[in-house]
C-alpha positions in Angstrom: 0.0 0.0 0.0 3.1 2.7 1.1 4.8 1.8 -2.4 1.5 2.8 -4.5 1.0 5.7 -2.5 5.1 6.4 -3.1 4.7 6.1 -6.5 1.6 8.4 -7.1 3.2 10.8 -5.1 6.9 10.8 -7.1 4.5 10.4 -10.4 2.9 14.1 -9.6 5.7 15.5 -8.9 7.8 14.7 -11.5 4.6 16.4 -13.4 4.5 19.0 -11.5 8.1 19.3 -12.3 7.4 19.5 -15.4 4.5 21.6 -15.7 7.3 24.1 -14.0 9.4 23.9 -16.4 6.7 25.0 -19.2 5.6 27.6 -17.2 8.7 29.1 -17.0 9.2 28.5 -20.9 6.3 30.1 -21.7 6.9 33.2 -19.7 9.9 33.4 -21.0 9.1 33.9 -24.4 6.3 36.6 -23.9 7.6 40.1 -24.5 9.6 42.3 -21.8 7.7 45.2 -20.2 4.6 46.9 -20.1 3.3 49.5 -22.4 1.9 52.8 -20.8 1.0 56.2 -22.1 1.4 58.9 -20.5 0.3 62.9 -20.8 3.4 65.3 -20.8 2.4 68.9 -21.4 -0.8 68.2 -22.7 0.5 66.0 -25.6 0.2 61.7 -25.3 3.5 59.6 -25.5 3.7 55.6 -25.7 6.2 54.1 -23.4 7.8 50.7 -23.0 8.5 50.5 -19.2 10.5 47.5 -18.0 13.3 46.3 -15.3 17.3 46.7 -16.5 19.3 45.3 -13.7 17.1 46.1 -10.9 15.9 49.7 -12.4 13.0 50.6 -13.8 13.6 51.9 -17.3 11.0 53.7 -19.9 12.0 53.5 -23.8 10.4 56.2 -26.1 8.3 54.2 -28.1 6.5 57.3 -30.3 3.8 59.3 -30.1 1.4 56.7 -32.0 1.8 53.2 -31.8 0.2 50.8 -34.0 -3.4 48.8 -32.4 -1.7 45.5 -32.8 0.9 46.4 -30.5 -0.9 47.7 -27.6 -3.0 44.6 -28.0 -0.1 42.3 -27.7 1.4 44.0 -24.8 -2.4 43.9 -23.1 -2.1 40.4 -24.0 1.1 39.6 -22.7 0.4 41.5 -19.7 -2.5 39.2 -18.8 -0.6 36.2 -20.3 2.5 36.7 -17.4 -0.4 37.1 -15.0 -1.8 34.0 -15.7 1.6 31.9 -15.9 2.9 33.5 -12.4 0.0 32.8 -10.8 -0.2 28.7 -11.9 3.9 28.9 -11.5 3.5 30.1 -7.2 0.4 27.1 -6.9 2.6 24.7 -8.8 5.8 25.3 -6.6 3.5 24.9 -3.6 2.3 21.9 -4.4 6.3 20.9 -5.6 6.9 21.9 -2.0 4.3 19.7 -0.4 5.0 16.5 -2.5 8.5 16.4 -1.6 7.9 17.3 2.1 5.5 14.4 1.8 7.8 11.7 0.0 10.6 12.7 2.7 7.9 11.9 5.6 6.9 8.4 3.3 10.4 7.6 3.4 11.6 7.7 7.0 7.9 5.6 7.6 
């Protein structure tokens, strides 16, 4: 009975392992940054605002910039959302498998 439950247990976590793994992938390969617009001097400006080493950078992107991409940085936006929340419930549960094969172990 301990060995089926063992191997369940090392079974989800080597997918959960995996499912990290794509997760990670994926965010990796969405684009950098965030694009905002902002009002200076009564005129609107499009900037690309994202992390360099710790700082947070804006590159001058125009004052127009083109509806397909504002929509892929909307969708990217909500894209990294979605992957960093299912990457933090998939490390938890990475967490608790191993906690539990290390307590199935020493039984």
């Amino acid at each position: 009975m301990m060995k089926v439950l063992k191997s369940v247990l090392e079974e989800e976590l080597a997918n959960s392992l995996a499912m990290e793994k794509n997760y990670e992938r994926e965010l990796a390969k969405l684009p950098k940054g965030s694009l905002v617009r902002k009002k200076v001097k009564g005129h609107l400006y499009y900037y690309l605002v994202l992390r360099n080493e710790g700082k947070v950078q804006f590159i001058y992107k125009g004052k127009q910039v083109s509806d397909d991409e504002i929509e892929k940085y909307q969708q990217a936006k909500a894209y990294r959302a979605k992957y960093r929340k299912l990457l933090s419930e998939v490390r938890k549960q990475i967490k608790f498998l191993r906690s539990a094969l290390r307590g199935a172990k020493s039984v």
